[in-house]
PAZAPA-4460 file (N, C-alpha, C; in steps of 0.05 Angstrom, whole numbers, plus 32768, in hexadecimal, padded with zeros to 4 digits):
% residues 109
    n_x    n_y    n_z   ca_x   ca_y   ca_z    c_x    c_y    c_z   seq   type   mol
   8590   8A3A   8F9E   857D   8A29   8FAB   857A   8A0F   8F9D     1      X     A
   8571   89F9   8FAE   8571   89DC   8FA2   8551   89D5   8F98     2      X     A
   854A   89CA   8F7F   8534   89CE   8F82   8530   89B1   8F76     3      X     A
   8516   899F   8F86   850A   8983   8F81   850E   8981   8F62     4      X     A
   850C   8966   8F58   8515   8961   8F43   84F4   896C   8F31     5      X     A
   84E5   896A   8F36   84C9   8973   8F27   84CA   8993   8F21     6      X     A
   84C9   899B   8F35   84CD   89B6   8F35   84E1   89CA   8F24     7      X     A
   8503   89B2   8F23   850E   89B9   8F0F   850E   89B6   8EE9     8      X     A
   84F8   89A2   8EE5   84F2   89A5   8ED0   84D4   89B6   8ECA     9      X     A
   84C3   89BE   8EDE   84B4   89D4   8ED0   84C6   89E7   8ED6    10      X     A
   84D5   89F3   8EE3   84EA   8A0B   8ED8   84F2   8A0F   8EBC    11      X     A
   84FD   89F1   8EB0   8503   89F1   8EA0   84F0   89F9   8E80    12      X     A
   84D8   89EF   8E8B   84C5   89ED   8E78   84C2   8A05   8E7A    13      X     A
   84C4   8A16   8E87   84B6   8A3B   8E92   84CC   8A40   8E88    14      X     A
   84E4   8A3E   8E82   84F7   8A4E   8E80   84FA   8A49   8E5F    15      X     A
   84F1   8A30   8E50   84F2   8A2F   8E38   84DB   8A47   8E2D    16      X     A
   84BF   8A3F   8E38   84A2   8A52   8E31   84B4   8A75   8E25    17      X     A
   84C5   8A74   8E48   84BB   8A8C   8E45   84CB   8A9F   8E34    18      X     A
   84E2   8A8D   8E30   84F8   8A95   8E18   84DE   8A9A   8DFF    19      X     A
   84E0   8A85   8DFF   84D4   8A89   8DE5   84BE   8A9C   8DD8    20      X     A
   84B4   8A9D   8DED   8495   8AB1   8DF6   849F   8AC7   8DE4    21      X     A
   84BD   8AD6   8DF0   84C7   8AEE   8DE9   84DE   8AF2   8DCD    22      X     A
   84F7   8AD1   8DCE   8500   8ADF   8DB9   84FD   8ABC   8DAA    23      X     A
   84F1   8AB3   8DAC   84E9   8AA0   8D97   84F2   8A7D   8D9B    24      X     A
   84EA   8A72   8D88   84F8   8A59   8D8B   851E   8A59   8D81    25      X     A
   8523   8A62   8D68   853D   8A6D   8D6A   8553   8A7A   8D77    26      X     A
   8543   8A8B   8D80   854B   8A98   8D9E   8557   8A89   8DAB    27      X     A
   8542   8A7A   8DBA   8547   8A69   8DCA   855A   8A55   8DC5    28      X     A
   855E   8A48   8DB5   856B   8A35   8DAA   8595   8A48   8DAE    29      X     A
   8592   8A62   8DA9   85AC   8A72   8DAA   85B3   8A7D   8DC7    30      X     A
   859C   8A77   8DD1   859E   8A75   8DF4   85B1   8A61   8DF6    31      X     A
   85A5   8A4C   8DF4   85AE   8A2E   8E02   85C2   8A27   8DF4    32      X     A
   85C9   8A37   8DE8   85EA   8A26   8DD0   85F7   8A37   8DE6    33      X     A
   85F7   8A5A   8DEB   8603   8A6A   8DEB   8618   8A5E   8E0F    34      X     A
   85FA   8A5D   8E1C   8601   8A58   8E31   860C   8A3A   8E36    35      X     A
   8611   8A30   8E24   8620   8A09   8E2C   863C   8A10   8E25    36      X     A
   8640   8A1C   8E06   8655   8A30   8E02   8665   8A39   8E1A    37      X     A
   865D   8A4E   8E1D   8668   8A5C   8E32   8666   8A5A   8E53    38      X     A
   864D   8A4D   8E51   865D   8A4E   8E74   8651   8A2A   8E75    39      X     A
   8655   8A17   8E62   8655   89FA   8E6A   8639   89F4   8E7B    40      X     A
   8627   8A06   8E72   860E   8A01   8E83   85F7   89F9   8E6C    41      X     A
   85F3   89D9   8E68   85D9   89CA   8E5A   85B7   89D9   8E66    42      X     A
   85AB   89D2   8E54   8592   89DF   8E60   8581   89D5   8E73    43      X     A
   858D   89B8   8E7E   857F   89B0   8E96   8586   89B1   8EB5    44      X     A
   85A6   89BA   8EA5   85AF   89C9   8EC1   85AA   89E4   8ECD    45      X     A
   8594   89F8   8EB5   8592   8A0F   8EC0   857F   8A0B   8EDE    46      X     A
   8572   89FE   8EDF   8566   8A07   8F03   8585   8A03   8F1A    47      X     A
   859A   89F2   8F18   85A6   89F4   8F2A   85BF   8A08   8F2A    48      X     A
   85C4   8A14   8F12   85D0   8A30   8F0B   85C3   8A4A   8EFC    49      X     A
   85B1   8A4E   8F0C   8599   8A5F   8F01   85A4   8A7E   8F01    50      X     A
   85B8   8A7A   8F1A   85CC   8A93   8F16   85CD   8A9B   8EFC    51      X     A
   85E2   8A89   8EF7   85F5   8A8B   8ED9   85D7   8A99   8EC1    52      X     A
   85C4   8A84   8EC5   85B2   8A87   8EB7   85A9   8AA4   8EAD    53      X     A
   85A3   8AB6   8ECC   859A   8ACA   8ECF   85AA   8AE1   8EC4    54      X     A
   85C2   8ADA   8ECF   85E1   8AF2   8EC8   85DD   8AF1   8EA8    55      X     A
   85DE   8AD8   8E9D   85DD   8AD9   8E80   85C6   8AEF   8E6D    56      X     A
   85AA   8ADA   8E74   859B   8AF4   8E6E   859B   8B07   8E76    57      X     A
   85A9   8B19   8E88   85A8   8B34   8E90   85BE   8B3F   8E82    58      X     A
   85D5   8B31   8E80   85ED   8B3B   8E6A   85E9   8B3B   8E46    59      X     A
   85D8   8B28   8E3E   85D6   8B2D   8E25   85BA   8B3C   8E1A    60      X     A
   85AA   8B40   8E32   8595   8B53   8E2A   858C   8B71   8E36    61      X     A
   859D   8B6F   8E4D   859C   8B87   8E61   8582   8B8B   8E69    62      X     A
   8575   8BA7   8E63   8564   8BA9   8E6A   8546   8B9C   8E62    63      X     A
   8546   8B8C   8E50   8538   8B74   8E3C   8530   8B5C   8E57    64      X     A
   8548   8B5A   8E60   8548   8B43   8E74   8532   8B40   8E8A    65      X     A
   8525   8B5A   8E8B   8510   8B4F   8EA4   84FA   8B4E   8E99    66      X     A
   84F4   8B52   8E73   84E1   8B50   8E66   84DA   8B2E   8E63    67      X     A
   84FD   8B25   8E68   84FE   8B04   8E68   84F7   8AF7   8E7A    68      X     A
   84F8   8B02   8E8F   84FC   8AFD   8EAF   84E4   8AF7   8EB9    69      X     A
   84CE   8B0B   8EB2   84B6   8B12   8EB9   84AC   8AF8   8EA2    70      X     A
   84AC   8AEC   8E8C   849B   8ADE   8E79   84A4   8AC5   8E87    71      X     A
   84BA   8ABC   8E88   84CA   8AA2   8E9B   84B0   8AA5   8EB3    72      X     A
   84B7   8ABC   8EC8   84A9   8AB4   8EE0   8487   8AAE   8EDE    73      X     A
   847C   8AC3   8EC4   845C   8ABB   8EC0   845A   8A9F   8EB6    74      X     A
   846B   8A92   8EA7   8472   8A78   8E94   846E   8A64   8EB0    75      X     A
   847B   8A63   8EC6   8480   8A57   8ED7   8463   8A57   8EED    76      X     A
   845A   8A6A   8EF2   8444   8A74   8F0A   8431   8A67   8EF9    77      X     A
   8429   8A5E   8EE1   841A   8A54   8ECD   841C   8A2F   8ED5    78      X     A
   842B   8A32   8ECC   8438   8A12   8ECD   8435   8A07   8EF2    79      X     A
   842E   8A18   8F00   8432   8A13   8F26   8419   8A21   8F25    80      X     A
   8407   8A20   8F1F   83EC   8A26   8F26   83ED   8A39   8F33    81      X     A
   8403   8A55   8F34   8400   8A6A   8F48   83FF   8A82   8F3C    82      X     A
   83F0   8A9A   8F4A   83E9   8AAC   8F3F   8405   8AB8   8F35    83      X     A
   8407   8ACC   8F27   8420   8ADA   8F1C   841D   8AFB   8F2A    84      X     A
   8431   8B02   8F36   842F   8B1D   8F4E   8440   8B25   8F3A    85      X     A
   8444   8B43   8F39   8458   8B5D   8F36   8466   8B63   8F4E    86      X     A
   8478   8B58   8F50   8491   8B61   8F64   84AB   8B62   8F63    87      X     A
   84AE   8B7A   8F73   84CC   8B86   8F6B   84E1   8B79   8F80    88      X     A
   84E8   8B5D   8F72   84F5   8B4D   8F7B   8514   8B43   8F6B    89      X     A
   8525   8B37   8F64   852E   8B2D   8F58   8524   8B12   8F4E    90      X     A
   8531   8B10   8F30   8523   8AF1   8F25   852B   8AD8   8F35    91      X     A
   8548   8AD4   8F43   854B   8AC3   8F53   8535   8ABE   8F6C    92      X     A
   852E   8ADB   8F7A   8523   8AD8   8F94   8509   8AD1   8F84    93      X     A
   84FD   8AD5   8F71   84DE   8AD3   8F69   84E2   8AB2   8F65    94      X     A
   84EC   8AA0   8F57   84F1   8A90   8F52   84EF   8A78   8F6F    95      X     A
   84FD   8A89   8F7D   8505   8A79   8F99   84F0   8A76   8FA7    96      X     A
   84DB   8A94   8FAB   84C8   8A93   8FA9   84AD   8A8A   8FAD    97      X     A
   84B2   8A7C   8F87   849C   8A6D   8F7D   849F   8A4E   8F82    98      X     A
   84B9   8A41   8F8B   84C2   8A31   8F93   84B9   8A21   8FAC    99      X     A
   84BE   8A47   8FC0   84B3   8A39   8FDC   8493   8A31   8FCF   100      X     A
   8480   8A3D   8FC7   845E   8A3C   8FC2   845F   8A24   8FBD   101      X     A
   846A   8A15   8FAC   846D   89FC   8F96   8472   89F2   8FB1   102      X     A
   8485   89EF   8FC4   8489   89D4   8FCF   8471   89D6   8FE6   103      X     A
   8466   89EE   8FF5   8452   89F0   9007   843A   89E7   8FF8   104      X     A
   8435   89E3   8FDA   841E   89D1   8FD6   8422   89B6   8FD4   105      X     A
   8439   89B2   8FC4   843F   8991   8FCC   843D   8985   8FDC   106      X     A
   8442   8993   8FF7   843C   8987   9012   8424   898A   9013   107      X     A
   8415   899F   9012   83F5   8994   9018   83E3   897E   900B   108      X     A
   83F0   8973   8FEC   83F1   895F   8FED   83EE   893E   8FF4   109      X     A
***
């Protein structure tokens, strides 16, 4: 999905939180080497390859990953003034989601 240029940097900022939230600022920091490394993806390009993003944390943490998933999406619902739900969705579709909410208030706006 394509997402407004605002919208792609609180992703970003939600997606730093929520790293960190769980495995630290170092952590984090072995994220973003790992993944420019290997699959040529900088950290401001994760909203428009969020795929890659996702596959990654789900391959290097397995079942860890939706411990990440879930702190990213509360990190974000924080940052968008929107409540945070429990649903058994995928992190892409939740994301997409929270996306559509974000642009239906901009427009009310």
């Amino acid at each position: 999905m394509k997402f407004d240029e605002e919208f792609k940097w609180i992703l970003i900022e939600a997606i730093d939180e929520g790293l960190k939230s769980i495995i630290g600022e170092n952590g984090n920091k072995v994220i973003y080497y790992h993944l420019k490394e290997l699959y040529g993806l900088e950290r401001e390009e994760i909203p428009e390859r969020l795929n890659i993003f996702a596959e990654y944390i789900n391959r290097i943490s397995g079942l860890g990953a939706k411990i990440i998933e879930i702190s990213i999406i509360k990190a974000l619902c924080l940052k968008l003034k929107l409540e945070y739900k429990e649903k058994k969705i995928k992190f892409l579709d939740y994301i997409e989601e929270l996306y559509k909410e974000y642009m239906k208030k901009v427009k009310k706006k």
